[in-house]
C-alpha positions as CSV (number, residue, x, y, z in Angstrom):
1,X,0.0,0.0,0.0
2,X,1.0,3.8,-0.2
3,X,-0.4,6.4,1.6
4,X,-1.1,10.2,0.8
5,X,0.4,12.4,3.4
6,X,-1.5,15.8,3.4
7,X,0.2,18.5,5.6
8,X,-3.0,20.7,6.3
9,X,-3.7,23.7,8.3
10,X,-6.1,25.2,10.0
11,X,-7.9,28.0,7.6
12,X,-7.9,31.1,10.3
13,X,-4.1,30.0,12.3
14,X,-2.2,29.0,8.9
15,X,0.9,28.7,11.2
16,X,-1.0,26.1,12.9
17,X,-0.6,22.8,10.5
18,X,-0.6,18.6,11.2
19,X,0.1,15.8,8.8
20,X,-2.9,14.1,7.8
21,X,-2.4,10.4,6.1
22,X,-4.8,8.6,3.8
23,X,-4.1,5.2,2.9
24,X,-4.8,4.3,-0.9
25,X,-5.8,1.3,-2.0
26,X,-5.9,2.1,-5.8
27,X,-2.1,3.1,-6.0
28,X,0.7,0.6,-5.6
29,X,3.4,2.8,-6.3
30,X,4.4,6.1,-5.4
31,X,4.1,7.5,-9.2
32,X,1.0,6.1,-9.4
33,X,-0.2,7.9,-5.9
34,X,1.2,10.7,-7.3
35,X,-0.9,10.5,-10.6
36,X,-4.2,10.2,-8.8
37,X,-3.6,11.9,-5.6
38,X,-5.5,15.2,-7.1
39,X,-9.0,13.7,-6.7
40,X,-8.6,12.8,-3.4
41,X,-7.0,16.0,-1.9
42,X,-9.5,18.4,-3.5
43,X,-12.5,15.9,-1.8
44,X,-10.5,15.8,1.5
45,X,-10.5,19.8,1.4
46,X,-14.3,20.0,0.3
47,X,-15.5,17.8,3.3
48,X,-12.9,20.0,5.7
49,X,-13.2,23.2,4.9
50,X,-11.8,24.8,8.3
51,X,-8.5,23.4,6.9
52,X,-6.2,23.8,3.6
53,X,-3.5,21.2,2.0
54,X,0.1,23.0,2.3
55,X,1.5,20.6,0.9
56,X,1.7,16.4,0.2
57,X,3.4,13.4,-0.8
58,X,3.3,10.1,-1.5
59,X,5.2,7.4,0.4
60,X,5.5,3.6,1.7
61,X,3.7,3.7,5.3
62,X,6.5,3.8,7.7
63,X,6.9,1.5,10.6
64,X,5.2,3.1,13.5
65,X,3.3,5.9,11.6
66,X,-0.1,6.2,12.8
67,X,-3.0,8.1,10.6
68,X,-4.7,10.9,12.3
């Protein structure tokens, strides 16, 4: 699996910002995250609207890493 990490923050305290992980289960690779991850981060932001995406990656779930 790979997993979409969103770094978001908070619409009103811009300075104020978390990572936010999404697992994908349509993307095997990291390119292919990449390639679709548009879709999923304009949704995320329409059903959180108090927040923005800063920025985001893909990557290979680390050992340890926990989704908020």
């Amino acid at each position: 699996m790979i997993e979409l990490v969103m770094t978001v923050c908070i619409v009103t305290q811009p300075a104020t910002c978390r990572d936010q992980r999404l697992l994908s289960d349509t993307s095997s690779t990291p390119m292919q995250c990449l390639m679709t991850a548009q879709p999923t981060i304009a949704q995320w932001g329409a059903e959180h609207p108090k927040w923005f995406v800063q920025r985001w990656k893909c990557q290979y779930p680390r050992k340890g890493d926990k989704d908020i």
